[in-house]
MIMI-633674 format. One record per residue (C-alpha): z, x, y; residue in one letter. Coordinates in steps of 0.05 Angstrom, whole numbers, plus 5000, padded with zeros to 4 digits. Example, Ala and Ser with C-alpha at 12.3 -4.5 7.8 and 13.67 -1.06 7.14 Angstrom:
515652464910a 514352734979s 
//
This chain:
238535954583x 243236384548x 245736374479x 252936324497x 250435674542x 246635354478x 252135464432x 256735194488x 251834554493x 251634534419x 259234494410x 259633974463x 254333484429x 258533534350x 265433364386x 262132714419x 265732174381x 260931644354x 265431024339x 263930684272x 263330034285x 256530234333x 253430604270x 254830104224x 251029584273x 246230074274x 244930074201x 245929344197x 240929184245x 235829694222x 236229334153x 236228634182x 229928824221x 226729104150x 223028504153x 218728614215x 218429394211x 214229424145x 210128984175x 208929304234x 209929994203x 209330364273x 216230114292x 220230514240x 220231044276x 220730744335x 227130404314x 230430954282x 228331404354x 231730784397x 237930734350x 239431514362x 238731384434x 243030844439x 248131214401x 246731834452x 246431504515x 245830704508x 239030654543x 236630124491x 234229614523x 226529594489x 231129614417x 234328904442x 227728664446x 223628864387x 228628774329x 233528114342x 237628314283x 239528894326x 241628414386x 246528084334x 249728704314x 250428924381x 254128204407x 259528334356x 262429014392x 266728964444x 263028844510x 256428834469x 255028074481x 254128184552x 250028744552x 245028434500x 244927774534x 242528164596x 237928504564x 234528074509x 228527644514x 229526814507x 229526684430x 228826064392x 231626224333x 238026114319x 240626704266x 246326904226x 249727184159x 249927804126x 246228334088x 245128174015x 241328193960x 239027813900x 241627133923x 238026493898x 237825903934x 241925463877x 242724803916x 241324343967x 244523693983x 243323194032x 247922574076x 246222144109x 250421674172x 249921564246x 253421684308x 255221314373x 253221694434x 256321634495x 251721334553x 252621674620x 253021144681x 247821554734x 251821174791x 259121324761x 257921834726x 262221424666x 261321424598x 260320704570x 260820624482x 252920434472x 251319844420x 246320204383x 247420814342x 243921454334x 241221684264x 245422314226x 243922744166x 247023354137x 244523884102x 247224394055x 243224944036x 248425283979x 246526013970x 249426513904x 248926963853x 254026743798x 259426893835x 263826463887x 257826623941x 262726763995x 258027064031x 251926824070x 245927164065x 241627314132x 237826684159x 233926494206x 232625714232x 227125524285x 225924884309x 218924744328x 214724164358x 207223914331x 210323644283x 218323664300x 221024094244x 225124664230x 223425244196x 228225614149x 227926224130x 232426574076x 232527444068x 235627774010x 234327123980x 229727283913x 230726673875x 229825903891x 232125453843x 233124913882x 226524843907x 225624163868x 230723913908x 227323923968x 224123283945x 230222923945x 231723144021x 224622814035x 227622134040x 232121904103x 231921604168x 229922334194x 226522804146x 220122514131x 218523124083x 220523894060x 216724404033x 216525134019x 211925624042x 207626214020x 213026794032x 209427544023x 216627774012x 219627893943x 226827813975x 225927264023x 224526524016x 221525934074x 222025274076x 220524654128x 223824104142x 218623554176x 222523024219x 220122314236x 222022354315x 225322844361x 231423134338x 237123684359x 240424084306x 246924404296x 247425134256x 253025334224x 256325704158x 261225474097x 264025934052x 267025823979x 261125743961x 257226024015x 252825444046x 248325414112x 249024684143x 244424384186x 246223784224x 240823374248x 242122814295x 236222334327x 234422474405x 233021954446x 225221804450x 222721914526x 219121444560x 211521394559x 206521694514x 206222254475x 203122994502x 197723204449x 196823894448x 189924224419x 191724624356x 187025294332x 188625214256x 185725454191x 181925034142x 186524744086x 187725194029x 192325153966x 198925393968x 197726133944x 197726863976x 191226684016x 193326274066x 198826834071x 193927344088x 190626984134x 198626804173x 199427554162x 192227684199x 193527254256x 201127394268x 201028194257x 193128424270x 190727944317x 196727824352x 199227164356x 206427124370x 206426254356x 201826294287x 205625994229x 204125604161x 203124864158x 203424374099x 197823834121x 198723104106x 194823174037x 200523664008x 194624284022x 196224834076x 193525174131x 195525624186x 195825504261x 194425984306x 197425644365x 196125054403x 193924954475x 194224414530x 186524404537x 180824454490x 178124924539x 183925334526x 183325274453x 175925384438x 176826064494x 182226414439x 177326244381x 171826544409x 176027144423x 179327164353x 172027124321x 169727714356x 175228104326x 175227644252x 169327324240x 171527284173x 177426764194x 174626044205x 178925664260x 177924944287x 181024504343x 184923954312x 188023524367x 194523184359x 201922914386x 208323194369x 209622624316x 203122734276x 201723164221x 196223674204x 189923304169x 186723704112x 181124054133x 175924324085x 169724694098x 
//
């Protein structure tokens, strides 16, 4: 190739227009996804490769993927929220907010009520006013930092089964004064308890909420002062008995950076995309590998974990979705 070609090429590639509101998702999302990339350090470059691509030619597709915070960036540019929900994987986490830093989690409040739901006639297909009622409560999760909090800091809920409960999680969140209150949440017709969690993040905080029965919840964001509400409203039990599932779990451990490690171990070394923390029902914790629909199933990955960690001791704890973890201690 000539040099007159190069310097031709060269011109061509500085006049390409890169429009700003695709590098500052870019950014954003590379920030959001902080989270994940320093613990799985390989991605960084990975990400930061991707995100030039994208800008380059819009091949990012694996990007989508690995970093959610970057599927959320992208759905806000015009046309974006097609493309990314073509592209991303099923996710169930509902996220949202902003970047920020040095929040504290100042306040959470709690009401309580009930709703009528509509019964559908399977013959008429009419709805008919039912006697009974169905169970509310609200949440409000305040977030600041001595200022109005207008703005919501990144979050992240996830509603999970074994027992029904949602997880919350809270980034460039370093403070949690509230945290007593999530005693006071504990009481209701729905929550049967809340708790935090062993977070290996100086700017981040986690919390459950642990529901009674099966529930759906509602995400969304106040501002003046910035608030995340969560509105939980009771399902409708389904007929018949309960599914138990066969859980791989820890032994019960204090709350404390150990039973973090071992989370981190299972999640990030070994692999295990469901692992997460549990409180047990003696206030201790312990952390679940994943559960299966067999104990087959279930003894199979701890035999393969303990080849690779011998060091990690895992049992089978079987259980329904309504039932909590019993403290284990060996």
């Amino acid at each position: 190739m000539r040099n007159s070609d190069i310097e031709d090429f060269v011109n061509k590639v500085n006049e390409i227009e890169i429009p700003e509101t695709l590098d500052d998702a870019i950014q954003k999302a590379i920030y959001k996804g902080g989270r994940m990339m320093r613990r799985k350090r390989g991605l960084v470059s990975a990400m930061r490769i991707a995100a030039a691509i994208v800008v380059v030619c819009s091949t990012f597709a694996a990007s989508v993927n690995l970093v959610p915070a970057f599927a959320a960036q992208i759905e806000q540019l015009p046309g974006g929220e097609a493309i990314v929900k073509l592209l991303k994987f099923n996710r169930s986490t509902v996220e949202g907010g902003e970047i920020t830093d040095g929040r504290d989690i100042s306040k959470i409040e709690k009401e309580t009520g009930d709703t009528k739901t509509p019964i559908v006639d399977e013959n008429t297909d009419e709805k008919t006013n039912p006697e009974d009622k169905l169970q509310t409560e609200v949440i409000r999760i305040y977030v600041g930092n001595g200022d109005d909090g207008s703005t919501l800091n990144h979050y992240e809920v996830t509603y999970l089964e074994y027992p029904y409960s949602a997880v919350v999680y809270m980034s460039g969140v370093r403070a949690f004064s509230a945290a007593d209150e999530l005693k006071k949440i504990s009481e209701g017709p729905l929550v049967r308890n809340a708790y935090r969690l062993v977070t290996l993040d100086d700017s981040a905080h986690r919390f459950v909420i642990n529901f009674k029965k099966p529930v759906s919840i509602e995400v969304t964001e106040e501002s003046g002062p910035a608030a995340l509400v969560l509105t939980i409203k009771e399902e409708k039990a389904e007929n018949g008995e309960p599914t138990p599932v066969y859980s791989v779990r820890s032994e019960s451990l204090p709350f404390g950076e150990g039973v973090g490690v071992i989370e981190e171990i299972l999640a990030y070394q070994l692999g295990s995309p469901n692992a997460r923390m549990l409180q047990d029902s003696e206030g201790t914790y312990l952390v679940e590998e994943g559960y299966y629909a067999t104990e087959a199933e279930a003894q199979a990955r701890i035999d393969e974990i303990m080849a690779l960690e011998p060091s990690i001791k895992l049992f089978i704890e079987k259980r329904t979705p309504d039932q909590l973890p019993q403290a284990v201690i060996h």
